[in-house]
C-alpha positions in Angstrom: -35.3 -89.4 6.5 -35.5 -90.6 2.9 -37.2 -87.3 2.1 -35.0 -84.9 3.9 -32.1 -86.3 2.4 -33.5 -85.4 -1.6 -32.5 -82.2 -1.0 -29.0 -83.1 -0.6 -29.2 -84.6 -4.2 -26.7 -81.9 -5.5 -24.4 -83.1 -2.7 -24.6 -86.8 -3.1 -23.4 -85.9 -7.0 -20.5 -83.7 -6.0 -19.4 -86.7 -3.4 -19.9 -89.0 -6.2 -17.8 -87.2 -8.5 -15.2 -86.8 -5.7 -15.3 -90.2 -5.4 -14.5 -91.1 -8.9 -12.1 -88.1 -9.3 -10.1 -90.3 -6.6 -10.4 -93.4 -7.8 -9.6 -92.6 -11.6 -6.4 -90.8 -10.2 -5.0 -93.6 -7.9 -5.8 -95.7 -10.3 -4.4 -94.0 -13.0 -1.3 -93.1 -10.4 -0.8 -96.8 -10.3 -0.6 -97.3 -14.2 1.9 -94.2 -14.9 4.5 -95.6 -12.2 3.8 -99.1 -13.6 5.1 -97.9 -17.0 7.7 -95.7 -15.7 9.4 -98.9 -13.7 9.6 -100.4 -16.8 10.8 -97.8 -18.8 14.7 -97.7 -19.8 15.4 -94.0 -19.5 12.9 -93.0 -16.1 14.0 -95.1 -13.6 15.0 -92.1 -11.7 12.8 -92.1 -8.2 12.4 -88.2 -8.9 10.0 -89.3 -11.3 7.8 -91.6 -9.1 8.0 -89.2 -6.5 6.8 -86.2 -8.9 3.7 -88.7 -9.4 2.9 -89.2 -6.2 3.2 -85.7 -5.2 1.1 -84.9 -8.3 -1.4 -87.1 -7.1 -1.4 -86.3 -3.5 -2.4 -82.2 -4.6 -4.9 -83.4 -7.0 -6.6 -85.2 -5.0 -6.2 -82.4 -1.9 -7.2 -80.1 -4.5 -10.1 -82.4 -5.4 -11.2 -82.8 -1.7 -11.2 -79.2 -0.9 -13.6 -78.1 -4.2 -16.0 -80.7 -3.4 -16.0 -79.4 0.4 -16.5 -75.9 -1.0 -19.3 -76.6 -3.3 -21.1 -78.8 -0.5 -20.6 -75.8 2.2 -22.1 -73.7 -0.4 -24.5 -75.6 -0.9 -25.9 -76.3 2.7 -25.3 -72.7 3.1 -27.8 -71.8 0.3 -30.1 -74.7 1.3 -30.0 -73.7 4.9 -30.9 -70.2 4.0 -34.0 -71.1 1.8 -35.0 -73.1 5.0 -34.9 -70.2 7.6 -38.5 -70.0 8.4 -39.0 -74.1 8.2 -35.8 -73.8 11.1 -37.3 -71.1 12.8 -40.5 -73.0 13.2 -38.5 -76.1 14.6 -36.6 -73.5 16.9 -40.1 -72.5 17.8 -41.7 -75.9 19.2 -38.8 -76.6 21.1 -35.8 -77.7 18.8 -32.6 -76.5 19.9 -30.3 -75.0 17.5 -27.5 -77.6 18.3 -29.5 -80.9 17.4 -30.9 -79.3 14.1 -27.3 -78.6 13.0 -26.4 -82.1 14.0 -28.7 -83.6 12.1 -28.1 -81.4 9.1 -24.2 -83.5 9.5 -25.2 -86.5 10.5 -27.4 -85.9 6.9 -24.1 -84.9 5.5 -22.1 -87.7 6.3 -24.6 -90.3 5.1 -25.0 -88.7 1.7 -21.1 -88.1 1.8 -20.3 -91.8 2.5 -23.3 -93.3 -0.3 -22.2 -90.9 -2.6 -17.9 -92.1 -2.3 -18.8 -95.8 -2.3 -21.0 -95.4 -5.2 -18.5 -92.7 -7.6 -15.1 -95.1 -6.5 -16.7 -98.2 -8.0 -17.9 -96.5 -11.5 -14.3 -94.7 -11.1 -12.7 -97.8 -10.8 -15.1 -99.2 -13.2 -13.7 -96.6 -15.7 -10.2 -96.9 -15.1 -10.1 -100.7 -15.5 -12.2 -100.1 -19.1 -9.9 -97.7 -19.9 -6.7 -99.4 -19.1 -8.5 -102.8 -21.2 -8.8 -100.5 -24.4 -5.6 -99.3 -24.2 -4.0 -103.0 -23.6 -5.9 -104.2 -26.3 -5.2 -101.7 -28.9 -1.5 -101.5 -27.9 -1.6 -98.2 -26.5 0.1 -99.2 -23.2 1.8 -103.1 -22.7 0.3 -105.4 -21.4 1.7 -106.3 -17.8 -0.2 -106.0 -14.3 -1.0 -103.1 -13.3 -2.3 -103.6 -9.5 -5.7 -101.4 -10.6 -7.5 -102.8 -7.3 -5.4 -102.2 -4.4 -6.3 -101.2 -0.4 -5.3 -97.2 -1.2 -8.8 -97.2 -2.9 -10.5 -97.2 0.4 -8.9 -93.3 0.7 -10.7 -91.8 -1.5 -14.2 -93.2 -0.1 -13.6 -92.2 4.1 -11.6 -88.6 2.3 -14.6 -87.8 0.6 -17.1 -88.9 3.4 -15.3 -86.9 5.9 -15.3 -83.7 3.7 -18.8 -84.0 3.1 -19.6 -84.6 6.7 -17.8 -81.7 7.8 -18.6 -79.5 5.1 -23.0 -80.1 5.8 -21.5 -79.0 9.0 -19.4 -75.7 8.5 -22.5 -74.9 6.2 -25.3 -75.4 8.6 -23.7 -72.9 11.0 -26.3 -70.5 9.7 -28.3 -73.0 12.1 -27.5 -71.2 15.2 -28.4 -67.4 13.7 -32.0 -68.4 13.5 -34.2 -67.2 15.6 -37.9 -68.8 16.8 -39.6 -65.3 16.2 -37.9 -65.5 12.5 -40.6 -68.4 11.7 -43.2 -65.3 11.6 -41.1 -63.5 9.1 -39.9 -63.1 5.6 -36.8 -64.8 4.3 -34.4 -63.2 6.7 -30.6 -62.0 4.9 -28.0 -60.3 7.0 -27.4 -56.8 5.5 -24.6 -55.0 4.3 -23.9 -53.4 7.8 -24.0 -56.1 9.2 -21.5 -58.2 6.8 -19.3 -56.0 7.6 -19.5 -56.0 11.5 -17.7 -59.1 12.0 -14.8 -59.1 13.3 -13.6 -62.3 14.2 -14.7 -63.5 10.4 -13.5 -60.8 8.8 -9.8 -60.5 10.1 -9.6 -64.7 10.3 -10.0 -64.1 6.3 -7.5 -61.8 5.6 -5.5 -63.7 7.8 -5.5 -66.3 5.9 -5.5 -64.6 2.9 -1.8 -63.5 3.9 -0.3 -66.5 5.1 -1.8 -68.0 2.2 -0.2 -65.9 0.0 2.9 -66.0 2.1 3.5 -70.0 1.5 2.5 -69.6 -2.3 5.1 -67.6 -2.9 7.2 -69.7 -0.5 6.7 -73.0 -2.5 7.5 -71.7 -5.6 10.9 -70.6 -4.5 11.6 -73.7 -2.9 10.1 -75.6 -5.8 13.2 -74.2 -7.2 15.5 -76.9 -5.1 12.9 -79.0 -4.3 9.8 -81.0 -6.0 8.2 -80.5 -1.9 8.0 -76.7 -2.6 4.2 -78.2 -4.5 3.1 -79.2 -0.9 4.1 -75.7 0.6 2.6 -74.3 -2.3 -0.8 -76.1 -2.0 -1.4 -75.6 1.6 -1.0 -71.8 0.7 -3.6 -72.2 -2.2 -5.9 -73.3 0.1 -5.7 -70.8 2.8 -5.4 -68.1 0.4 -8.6 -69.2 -1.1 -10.1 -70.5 2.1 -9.9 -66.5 2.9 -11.4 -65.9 -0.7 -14.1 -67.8 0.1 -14.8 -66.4 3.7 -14.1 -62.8 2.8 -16.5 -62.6 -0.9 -19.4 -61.1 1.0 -17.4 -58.1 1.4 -15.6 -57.5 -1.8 -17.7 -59.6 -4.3 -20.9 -57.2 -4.1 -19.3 -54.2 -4.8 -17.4 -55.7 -8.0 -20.7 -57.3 -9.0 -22.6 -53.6 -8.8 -19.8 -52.0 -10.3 -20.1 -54.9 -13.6 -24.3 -54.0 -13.3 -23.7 -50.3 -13.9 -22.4 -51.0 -17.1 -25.2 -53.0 -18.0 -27.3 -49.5 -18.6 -30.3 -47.6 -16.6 -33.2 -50.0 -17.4 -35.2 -50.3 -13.8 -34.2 -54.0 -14.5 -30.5 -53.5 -15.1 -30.6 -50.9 -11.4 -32.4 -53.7 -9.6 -30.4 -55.9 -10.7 -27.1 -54.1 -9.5 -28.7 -53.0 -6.0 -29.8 -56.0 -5.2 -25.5 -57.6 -5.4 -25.2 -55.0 -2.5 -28.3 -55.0 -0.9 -27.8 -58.9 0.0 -24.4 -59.4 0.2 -23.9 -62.6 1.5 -26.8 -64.5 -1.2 -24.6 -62.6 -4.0 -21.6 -64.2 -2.8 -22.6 -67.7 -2.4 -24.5 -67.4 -5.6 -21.1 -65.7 -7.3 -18.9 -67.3 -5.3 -20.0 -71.1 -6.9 -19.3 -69.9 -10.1 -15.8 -68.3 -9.1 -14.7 -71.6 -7.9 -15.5 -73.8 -11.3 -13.6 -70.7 -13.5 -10.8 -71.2 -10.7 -10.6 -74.6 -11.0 -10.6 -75.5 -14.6 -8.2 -72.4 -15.5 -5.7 -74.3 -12.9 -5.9 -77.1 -14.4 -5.7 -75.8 -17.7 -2.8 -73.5 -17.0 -0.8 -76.3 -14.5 -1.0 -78.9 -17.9 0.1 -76.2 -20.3 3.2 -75.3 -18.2 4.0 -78.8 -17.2 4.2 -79.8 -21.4 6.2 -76.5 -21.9 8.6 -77.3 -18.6 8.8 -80.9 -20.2 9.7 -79.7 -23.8 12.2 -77.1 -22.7 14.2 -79.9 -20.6 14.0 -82.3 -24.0 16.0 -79.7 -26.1 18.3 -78.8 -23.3 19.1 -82.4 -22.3 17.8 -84.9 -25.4 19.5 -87.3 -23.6 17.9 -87.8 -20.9 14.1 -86.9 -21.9 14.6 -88.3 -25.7 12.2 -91.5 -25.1 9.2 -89.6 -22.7 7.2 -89.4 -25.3 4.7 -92.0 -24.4 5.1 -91.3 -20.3 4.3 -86.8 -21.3 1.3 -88.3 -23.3 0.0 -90.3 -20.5 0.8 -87.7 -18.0 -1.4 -85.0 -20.2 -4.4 -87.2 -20.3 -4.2 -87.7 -17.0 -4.3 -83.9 -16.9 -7.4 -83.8 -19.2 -9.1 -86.3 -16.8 -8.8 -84.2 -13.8 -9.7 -81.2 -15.9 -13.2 -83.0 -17.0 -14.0 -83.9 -13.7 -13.1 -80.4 -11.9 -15.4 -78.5 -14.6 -18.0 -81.8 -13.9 -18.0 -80.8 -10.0 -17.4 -77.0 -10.3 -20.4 -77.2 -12.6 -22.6 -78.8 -10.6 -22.2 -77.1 -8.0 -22.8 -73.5 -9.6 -25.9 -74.8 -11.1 -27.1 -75.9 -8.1 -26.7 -72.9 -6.1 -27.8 -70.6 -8.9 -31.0 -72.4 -9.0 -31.7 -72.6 -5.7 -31.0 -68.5 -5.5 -34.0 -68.1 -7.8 -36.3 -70.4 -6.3 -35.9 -69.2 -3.0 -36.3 -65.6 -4.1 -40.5 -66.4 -5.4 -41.6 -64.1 -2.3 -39.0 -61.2 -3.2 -40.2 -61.9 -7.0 -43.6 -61.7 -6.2 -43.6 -58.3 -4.3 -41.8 -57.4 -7.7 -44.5 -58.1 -9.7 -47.5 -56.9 -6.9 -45.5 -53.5 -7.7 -45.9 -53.3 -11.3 -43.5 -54.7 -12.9 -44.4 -57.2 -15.8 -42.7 -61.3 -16.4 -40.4 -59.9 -19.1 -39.0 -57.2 -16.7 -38.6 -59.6 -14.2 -36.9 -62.2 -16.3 -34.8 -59.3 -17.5 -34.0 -58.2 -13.9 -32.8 -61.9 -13.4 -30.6 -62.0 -17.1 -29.2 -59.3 -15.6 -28.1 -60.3 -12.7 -26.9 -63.9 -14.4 -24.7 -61.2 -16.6 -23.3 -59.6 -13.9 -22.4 -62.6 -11.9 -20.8 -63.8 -15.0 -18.5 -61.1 -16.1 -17.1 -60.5 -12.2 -16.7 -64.5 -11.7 -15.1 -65.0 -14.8 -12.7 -62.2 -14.7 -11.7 -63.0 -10.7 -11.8 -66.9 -11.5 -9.2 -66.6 -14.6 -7.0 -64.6 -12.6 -6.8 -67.0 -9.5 -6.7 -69.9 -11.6 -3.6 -68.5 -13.4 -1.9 -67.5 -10.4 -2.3 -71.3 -8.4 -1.9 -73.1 -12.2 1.5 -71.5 -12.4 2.3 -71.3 -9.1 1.9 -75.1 -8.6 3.4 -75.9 -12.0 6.5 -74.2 -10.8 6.8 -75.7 -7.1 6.7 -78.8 -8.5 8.9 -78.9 -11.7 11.3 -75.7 -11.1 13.8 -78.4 -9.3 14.1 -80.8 -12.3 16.5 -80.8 -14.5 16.3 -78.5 -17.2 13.7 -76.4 -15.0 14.3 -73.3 -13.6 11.9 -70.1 -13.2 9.6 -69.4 -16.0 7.0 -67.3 -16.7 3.2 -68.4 -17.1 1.9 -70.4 -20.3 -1.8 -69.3 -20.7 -3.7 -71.3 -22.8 -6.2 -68.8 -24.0 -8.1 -71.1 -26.9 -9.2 -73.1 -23.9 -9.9 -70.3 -21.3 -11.8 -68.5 -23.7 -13.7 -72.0 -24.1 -14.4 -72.2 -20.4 -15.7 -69.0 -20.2 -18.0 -69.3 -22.7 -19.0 -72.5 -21.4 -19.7 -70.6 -17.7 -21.7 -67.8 -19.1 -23.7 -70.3 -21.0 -23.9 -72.5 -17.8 -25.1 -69.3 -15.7 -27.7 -67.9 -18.4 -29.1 -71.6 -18.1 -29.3 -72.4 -14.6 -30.8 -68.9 -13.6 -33.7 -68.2 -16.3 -35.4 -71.8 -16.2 -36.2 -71.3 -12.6 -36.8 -67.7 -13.1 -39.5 -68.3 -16.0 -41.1 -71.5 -13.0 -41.4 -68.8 -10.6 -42.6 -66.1 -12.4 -45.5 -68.2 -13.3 -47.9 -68.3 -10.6 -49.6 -65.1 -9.6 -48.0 -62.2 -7.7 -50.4 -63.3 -4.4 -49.5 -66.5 -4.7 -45.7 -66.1 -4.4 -46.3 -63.8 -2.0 -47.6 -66.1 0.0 -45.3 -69.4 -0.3 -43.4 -69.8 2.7 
């Protein structure tokens, strides 16, 4: 068991991080509300309850991204695995008991993985809070840093991971015992698109999603619950994203490689987003959701210091001493925005290496038909370009939309709010995306230059 489960390793880190990403923000939950009861001017219980609700989406928000990246990944892992399945399928395995043991994998590495990230999370926050009571950053009273809510985080996380090995290993029940004789086996474009029941559930929810966006910002307007409205619909909406990117992502992904120019790498590279369409969308799909994620971030802490400052000057009185509590408040921001781009990253890397590992057979053929390493490494550059540009580009827009959008559901009600338009910090997007195209250069030619090592017969022949 030991051996299956080192394939999950990608996994166990993503529920690790999860982990921590929970613990650090109870934790740190528990220290902001500790200072704000003892604060003269915030007694107010809008504030407290902003906190919690601030915590409660962060930590959804945290939960779902680590359930997308392990779906992804079991997804990719699965389809590497096709012929190893098909074999199993073969001797007598039934479909139903390999995709419960892929869970019951799931759930193990989900539940190691929690325990392990909430104690160095809780490890962290208690240094943290140490430093900052001995350099007189924050007083030094009890903050209640250990506390029986710290158990959420670990069964959240295990759950997720548990039922995210098992939305991913649905792939499970499409193989077939005569696929164990055959190449790796990807559905094709016609028949991506003959789906139904898939297809309409994701522009379903792609609606509604967008429906209850919309709806919590304008009751964020009277009320701080409009954020909870507003959350559910930011993950439907991108729920749908997710479910519907093997239809929309490989024609934005060929229409980026036709740019790149008419090299027989660069028109490989750009028929081959189409020609698989749903391996270019987990691949592209991994890197939309770390873009995504840190822009939200990113853009929800920009508008919450701007929402902040623009009630100061209008009412001085009442926000003339938040100084310390916005400063808090913002690192607490910059945590959660370290530890999304820590699991969004992961998981992109990950999935992009896997993707070139599992294509040595398709590489081989490649290379049986003439064309040379440095073509194939080009052909693989090329693709890592592509995917880059067309993640990047979707990611920032989604992650300015749900940034703002949640920003706005949860502070449009407080006094001094209002509407208001986005705040974009470009300095730090720009950053991010730099950071992402270096990330996806990385993660895709090192495995490409591994399997474009052995010998064209040889790759042909791996299994």
């Amino acid at each position: 068991m030991i051996q299956r489960l080192r394939q999950y390793g990608s996994t166990f880190l993503v529920a690790a991080l999860s982990g921590a990403f929970g613990a650090v923000l109870v934790q740190g939950t528990s220290v902001l509300t500790t200072l704000i009861a003892g604060d003269s001017i915030s007694e107010r219980a809008s504030v407290q309850v902003a906190l919690g609700l601030v915590s409660l989406v962060f930590f959804g928000i945290a939960i779902f991204v680590g359930g997308l990246v392990t779906t992804n990944t079991v997804s990719t892992v699965i389809a590497g695995r096709t012929r190893e399945l098909a074999l199993f399928r073969l001797i007598g395995s039934s479909a139903a008991r390999l995709r419960t043991q892929i869970a019951v994998d799931g759930l193990v590495v989900g539940c190691v993985g929690a325990v392990a990230g909430t104690v160095l999370g809780s490890a962290a926050a208690a240094g943290s809070v140490a430093i900052g009571v001995a350099t007189g950053a924050i007083p030094d009273v009890v903050y209640g840093l250990v506390t029986p809510t710290l158990a959420a985080p670990i069964v959240a996380v295990a759950l997720v991971t548990w039922l995210a090995a098992w939305v991913g290993s649905r792939r499970v029940l499409d193989v077939t015992p005569i696929q164990a004789a055959a190449a790796s086996v990807e559905p094709t474009r016609e028949q991506t698109r003959q789906r139904p029941l898939r297809n309409g559930s994701a522009f379903a929810l792609i609606g509604i999603g967008v429906l209850l966006l919309a709806a919590g910002v304008v009751l964020g307007l009277v009320s701080m619950l409009g954020v909870l409205v507003g959350m559910l619909g930011g993950i439907l909406s991108f729920t749908g994203i997710v479910l519907a990117a093997p239809l929309f992502m490989p024609p934005l992904l060929r229409g980026v490689g036709r740019l790149l120019g008419r090299s027989p790498a660069a028109r490989i590279a750009a028929a081959n987003a189409v020609r698989h369409p749903e391996r270019s969308a987990r691949t592209t799909i991994g890197l939309v959701i770390g873009v995504t994620l840190v822009t939200m971030f990113a853009v929800a802490a920009q508008n919450y210091y701007d929402f902040i400052q623009r009630s100061r000057e209008a009412y001085p009185a009442d926000y003339g001493d938040s100084d310390q509590i916005l400063a808090l408040t913002i690192g607490v921001f910059a945590v959660l925005f370290g530890f999304s781009a820590l699991i969004a990253a992961v998981g992109m890397v990950n999935n992009l290496s896997l993707s070139v590992l599992q294509r040595r057979r398709e590489l081989g053929l490649l290379r049986a038909l003439g064309f040379t390493k440095v073509q194939v490494r080009a052909m693989i550059l090329a693709e890592s370009v592509q995917m880059t540009v067309a993640a990047v580009g979707f990611g920032l827009v989604l992650g300015i939309v749900y940034g703002w959008a949640g920003s706005q559901a949860l502070l449009g009600s407080i006094l001094g709010g209002g509407f208001a338009l986005p705040s974009v910090p470009w300095l730090v997007l720009g950053a991010a995306a730099i950071a992402a195209a270096v990330l996806a250069a990385s993660a895709s030619i090192a495995p490409a230059q591994r399997a474009t090592r052995i010998s064209p017969v040889s790759a042909l022949a791996v299994d």
